[in-house]
NULUMBA-144594 format. One record per residue (C-alpha): residue in one letter; y, x, z. Coordinates in steps of 0.1 Angstrom, whole numbers, plus 5000, padded with zeros to 4 digits. Layout:
<nodes>
aYXZ
...
</nodes>
This chain:
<nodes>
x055209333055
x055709633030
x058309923029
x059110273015
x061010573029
x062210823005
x062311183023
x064611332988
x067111142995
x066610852964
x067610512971
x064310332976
x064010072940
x063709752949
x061809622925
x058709782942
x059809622968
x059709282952
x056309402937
x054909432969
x056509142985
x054408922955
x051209102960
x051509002998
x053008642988
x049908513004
x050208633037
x053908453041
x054508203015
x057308053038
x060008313032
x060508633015
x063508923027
x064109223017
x066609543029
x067109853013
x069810123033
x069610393008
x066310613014
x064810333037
x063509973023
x061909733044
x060409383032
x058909113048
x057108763038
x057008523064
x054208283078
x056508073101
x054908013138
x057508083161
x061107983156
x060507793121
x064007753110
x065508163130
x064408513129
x065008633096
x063108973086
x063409213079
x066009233111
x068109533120
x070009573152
x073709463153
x075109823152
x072609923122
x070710193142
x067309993135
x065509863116
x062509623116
x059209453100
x057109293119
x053809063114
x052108893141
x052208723172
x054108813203
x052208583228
x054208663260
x057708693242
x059308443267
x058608643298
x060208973277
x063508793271
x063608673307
x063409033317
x065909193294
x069709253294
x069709263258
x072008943241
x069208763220
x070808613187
x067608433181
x064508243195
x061808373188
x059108723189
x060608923163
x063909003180
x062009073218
x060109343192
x063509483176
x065309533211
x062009723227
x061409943202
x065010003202
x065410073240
x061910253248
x060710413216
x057310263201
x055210253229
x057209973241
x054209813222
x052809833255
x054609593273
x053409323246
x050509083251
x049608963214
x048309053181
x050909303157
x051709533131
x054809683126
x057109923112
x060310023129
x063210323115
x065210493143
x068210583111
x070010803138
x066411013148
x065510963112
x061910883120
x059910573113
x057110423134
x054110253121
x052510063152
x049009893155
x047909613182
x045709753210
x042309593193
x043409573158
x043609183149
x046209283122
x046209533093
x048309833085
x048010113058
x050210423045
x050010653021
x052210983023
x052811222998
x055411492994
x057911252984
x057910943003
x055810723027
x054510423014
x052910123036
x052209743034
x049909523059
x047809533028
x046609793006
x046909592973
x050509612977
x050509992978
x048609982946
x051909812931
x053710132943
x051510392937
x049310292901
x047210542888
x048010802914
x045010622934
x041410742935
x038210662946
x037610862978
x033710912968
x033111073007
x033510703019
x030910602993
x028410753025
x030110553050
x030210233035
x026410233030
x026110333065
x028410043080
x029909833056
x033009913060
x034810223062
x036110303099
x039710413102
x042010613097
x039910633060
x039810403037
x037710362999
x040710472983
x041910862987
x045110933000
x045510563016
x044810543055
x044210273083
x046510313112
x044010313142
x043910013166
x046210083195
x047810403179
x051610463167
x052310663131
x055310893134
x057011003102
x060211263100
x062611253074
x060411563064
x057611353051
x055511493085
x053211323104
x051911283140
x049310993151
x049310973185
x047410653209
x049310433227
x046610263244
x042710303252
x040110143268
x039610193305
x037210513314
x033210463316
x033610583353
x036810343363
x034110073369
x034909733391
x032809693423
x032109353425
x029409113429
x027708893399
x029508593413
x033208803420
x032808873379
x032208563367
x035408413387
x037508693371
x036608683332
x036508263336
x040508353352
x041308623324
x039908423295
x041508113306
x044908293303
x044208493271
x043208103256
x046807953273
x048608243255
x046708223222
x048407823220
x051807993218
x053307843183
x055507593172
x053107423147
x049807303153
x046707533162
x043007443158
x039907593164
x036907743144
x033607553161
x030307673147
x028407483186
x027707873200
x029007963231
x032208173225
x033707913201
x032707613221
x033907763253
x037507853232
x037507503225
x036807373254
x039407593274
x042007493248
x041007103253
x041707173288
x045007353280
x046207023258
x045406823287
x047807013313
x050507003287
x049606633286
x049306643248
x047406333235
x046606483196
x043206603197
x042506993186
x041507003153
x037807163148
x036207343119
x032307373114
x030507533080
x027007403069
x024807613049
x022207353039
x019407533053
x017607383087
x017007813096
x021007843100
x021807483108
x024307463136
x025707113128
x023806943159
x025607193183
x029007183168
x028506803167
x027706773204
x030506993217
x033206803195
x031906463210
x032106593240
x035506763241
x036906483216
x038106683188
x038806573156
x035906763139
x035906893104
x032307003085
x032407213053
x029607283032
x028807583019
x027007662985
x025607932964
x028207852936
x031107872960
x029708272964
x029808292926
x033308142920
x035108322947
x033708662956
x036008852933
x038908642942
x038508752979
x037409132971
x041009142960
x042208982992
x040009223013
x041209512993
x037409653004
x033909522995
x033409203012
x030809333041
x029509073053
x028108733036
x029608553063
x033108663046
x032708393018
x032008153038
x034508183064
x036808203038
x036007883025
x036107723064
x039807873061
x041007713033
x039707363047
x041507433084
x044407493061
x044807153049
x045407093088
x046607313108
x048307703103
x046607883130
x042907883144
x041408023171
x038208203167
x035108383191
x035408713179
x035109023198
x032808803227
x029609003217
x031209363217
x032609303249
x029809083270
x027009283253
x026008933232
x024209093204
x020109073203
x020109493203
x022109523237
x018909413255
x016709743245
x019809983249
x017610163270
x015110183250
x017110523237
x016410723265
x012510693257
x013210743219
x015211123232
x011611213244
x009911263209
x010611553187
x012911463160
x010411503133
x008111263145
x010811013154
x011711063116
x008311043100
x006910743126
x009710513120
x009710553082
x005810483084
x006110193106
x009010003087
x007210003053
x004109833073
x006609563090
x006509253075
x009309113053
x010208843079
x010809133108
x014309283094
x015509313128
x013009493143
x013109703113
x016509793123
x015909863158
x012910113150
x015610273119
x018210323148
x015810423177
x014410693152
x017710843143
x019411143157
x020411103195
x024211153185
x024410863158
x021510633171
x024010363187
x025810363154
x022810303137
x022209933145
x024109793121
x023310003092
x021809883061
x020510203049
x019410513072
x020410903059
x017410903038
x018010663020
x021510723013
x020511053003
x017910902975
x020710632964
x023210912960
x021511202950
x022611432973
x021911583009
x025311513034
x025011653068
x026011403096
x028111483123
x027111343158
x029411223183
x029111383215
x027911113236
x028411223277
x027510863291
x024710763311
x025310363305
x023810293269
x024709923273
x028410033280
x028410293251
x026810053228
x029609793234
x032210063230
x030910183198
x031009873184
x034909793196
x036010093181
x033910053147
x032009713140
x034709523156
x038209653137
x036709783109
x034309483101
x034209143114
x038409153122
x038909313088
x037209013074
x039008733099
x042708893084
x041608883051
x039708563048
x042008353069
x044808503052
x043908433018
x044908093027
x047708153044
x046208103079
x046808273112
x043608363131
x043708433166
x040808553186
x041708493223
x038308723237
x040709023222
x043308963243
x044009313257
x043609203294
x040209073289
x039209363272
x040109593301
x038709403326
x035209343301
x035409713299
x035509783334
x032909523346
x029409683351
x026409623326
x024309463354
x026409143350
x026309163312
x022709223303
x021109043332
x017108973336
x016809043300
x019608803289
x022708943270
x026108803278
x025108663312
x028608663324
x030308483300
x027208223299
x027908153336
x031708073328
x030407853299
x027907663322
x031507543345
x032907403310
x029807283282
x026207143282
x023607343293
x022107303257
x024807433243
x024307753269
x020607813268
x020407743231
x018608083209
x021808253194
x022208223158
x025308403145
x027008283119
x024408323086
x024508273053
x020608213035
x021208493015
x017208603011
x016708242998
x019908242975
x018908622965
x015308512953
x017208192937
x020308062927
x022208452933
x019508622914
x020208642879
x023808742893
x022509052913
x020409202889
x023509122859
x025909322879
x023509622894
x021709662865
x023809572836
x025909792813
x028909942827
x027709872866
x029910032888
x027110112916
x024710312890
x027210522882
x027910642917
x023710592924
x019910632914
x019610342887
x015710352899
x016510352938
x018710022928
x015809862904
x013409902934
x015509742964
x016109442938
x012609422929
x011509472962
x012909142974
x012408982944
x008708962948
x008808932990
x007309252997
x010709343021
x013709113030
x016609363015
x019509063015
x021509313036
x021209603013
x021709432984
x024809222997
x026309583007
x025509692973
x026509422951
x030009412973
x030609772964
x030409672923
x032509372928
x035009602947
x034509852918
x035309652890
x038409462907
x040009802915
x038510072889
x036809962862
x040009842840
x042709912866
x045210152873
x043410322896
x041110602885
x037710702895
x038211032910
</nodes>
């Protein structure tokens, strides 16, 4: 979805409009609209789900007082239609979104269970609303200016808008390194912001603007007070729901199965959805192979499809497919591609593609059960607030240089346990610490700390990482990846009500006898085989160290190093020679850092070096 709103007056052109609408082609390549009311012009392209053949968009109320554009997914539209007066001309979501915006404002967004992004104009209040799910599944970015507002569920389609009035916002270059990814509301490109997960954009005919939250996570103190056994019952009741109202499509939905324990217990609560319906086609499964016995998860995925009957699909991932499509999908993420997973689960997308138009996924399971390896030393923070800074500083710097290559992640645990007590939970995912950033960029950048008044570091970690990691990362990369191939991907451990009540459960049941994501485990012991359960978690990885000392190379040192290099002329040339050369000969395993900086020169070349957008 794309549109532009005029505050001089001007009739909005349409051929941006159409501009847009092809740079998004991808995300709806079943149907293109468009409607322009003088100052206001909406578009839409449409990936048909729900009522294949109705709902036309952009859709405007009958008397012409609204107007709407809408992508996504209104899971419990049904029930909303049952419970309104309103006379529905249609079947499906997008009209139950038109007639409650239209009768409650935008935070009727609350009364929706789903996944959505949409824009909405009030013509008689002369405001438009720009409205983000509660979690942030799907995309939505803005640019305002003194003469119009300008937004698209992608930001290569405000590029077709806005040209060379774009720049490189060079304060984000610092947060990228930190995080690889840029947290909202900012974004790599000045001027252009994210809306915030759960939060509602106001614009006046006046070009101002007011971003107010419609929805937040429950408070650290509104905790649930129930027994290990009382919280297993509940999340096994809530995800069971969340999985039922993820099916919700007319066309047929798979699943992503790599044979861990949040995609296999997906799958195996979605079998057991078919089975009420009394379906008789199997779900449709998707597995990717790396060819590497360190990251090989084909016996798992294997076992869980025999068991559950699915009809199983295995794709094979290689070092060339990195080469042939990483600047294709830097476009489609409109960022650096963060994560080396990204390639690879865009590749799994374009295979579920051949079968199905929507897949469920696991995402969101760690952030809210406390899965990831780090949740287990949390606590180790409150010993870390002990030392003096200094010697927190100067120890940890000391001790990583002496670690092994092999140890990365206990590199990153003493990094983040030596930082400052304000940033240390944000730390665990960082590829490179202050220092470093400050030798890469040539230049000392004071940090501001969070205040951090909570006295549960397993809860704050996981909250942290559902208001960062989670949006600005790893579903950043699901949109964008899926949706390069026209795909719908729907993560059902986001539904809203599941992440209230994760949120609410206390950490004993989540980290429990030095096991992370104990409750969810005991809900997947009722559905899968025990080695599926107790099996060491991988994640899903890519043997980038391997491929970096290899086949990838050549590549990295070509683009880093090489004439015109975007990254050395943003960075110290000799800082980027010694990370490369550092893992080239084994002394330190920097995949990470050079993934994050190699993804920042493909970004740079696709959107500056050449383009119409300027390096500010």
């Amino acid at each position: 979805m794309a549109g532009i709103r005029r505050f001089d007056g001007q009739p909005v052109d349409e051929r941006d409009l159409r501009a847009m609408m092809r740079a998004l082609a991808h995300r709806g390549p079943d149907g293109q609209g468009l409607v322009v009311r003088g100052p206001v012009g909406f578009a839409h392209t449409r990936l048909s789900i729900i009522d294949l053949a109705g709902s036309p968009q952009p859709m405007g109320t009958p008397g012409g007082r609204h107007l709407l554009t809408f992508n996504g997914e209104i899971f419990n539209y049904r029930e909303l239609r049952r419970r309104s007066d309103h006379d529905f001309r249609t079947d499906g979501d997008t009209e139950v979104v038109l007639a409650t915006v239209a009768r409650h404002g935008p935070r009727g967004a609350g009364e929706f269970v789903g996944q959505f992004a949409f824009a909405h104009h009030d013509f008689a209040a002369d405001r438009t609303w720009l409205v983000r799910d509660r979690v942030g599944v799907l995309p939505l970015y803005y640019y305002v200016d003194g003469e119009q507002l300008v937004f698209a569920s992608e930001i290569k389609a405000l590029l077709e808008v806005l040209g060379d009035r774009v720049r490189l916002d060079r304060d984000q270059v610092r947060g990228y390194l930190r995080s690889r990814a840029v947290h909202a509301p900012a974004t790599l490109f000045a001027g252009i912001a994210k809306v915030p997960p759960g939060h509602v954009v106001e614009v006046s005919g006046r070009g101002e603007v007011v971003v107010t939250p419609y929805w937040r996570l429950p408070s650290p103190e509104d905790v649930l007070d129930c027994s290990p056994a009382e919280a297993v019952d509940l999340v096994e009741e809530t995800l069971r729901s969340a999985v039922d109202a993820s099916l919700v499509a007319d066309v047929p939905v798979g699943a992503y199965l790599s044979g861990g324990v949040d995609s296999s217990l997906i799958v195996a609560l979605a079998d057991a959805a078919r089975q009420r319906a009394g379906s008789a086609e199997p779900i449709s499964t998707f597995s990717a192979e790396f060819g590497d016995p360190r990251f090989d998860e084909t016996e798992y995925s294997t076992l869980v499809s025999e068991v559950l009957g699915t009809d199983h699909h295995r794709v094979l991932i290689r070092p060339e497919d990195f080469r042939g499509s990483w600047e294709h999908l830097t476009w489609h993420r409109d960022a650096p591609v963060s994560e080396p997973a990204d390639i690879a689960v865009a590749q799994l997308a374009t295979a579920a593609r051949q079968h199905v138009k929507v897949v469920l996924s696991g995402e969101g399971s760690d952030e809210l059960f406390a899965g990831y390896p780090k949740y287990r030393y949390a606590g180790a923070t409150a010993l870390a607030n002990r030392l003096p800074a200094r010697a927190r500083s100067t120890g940890a710097r000391v001790l990583e240089r002496a670690l092994p290559a092999n140890r990365a992640k206990l590199r990153i645990a003493v990094r983040a346990l030596a930082a400052e007590r304000g940033t240390r939970m944000e730390d665990w995912f960082a590829p490179f610490t202050d220092y470093e950033i400050d030798a890469l960029l040539g230049t000392s950048h004071p940090r501001t700390a969070r205040a951090l008044a909570h006295r549960d570091p397993i809860d704050l970690m996981g909250r942290l990482d559902f208001d960062t990691w989670l949006p600005d990362n790893l579903l950043e990369r699901g949109d964008r990846m899926s949706m390069a191939s026209s795909l719908e991907l729907r993560p059902p451990f986001l539904d809203h009500r599941l992440v209230e009540l994760a949120y609410r459960l206390p950490s004993s049941v989540k980290v429990r006898e030095g096991q992370t994501k104990w409750v969810l485990k005991q809900v997947a012991r009722r559905h899968l085989p025990g080695r599926i359960v107790d099996r060491p978690k991988v994640g899903f990885r890519v043997p980038l160290d391997t491929w970096f000392r290899g086949e990838l190379q050549e590549l990295a040192r070509d683009l880093l190093r090489g004439p015109g290099s975007f990254v050395e002329s943003l960075m110290d040339p000799a800082v980027v020679a010694a990370i490369l050369e550092d893992h080239a000969r084994g002394r330190r395993d920097e995949e990470i850092r050079i993934w994050t900086l190699l993804s920042l020169e493909m970004w740079g070349r696709r959107f500056f070096v050449g383009s119409p957008a300027t390096v500010g």
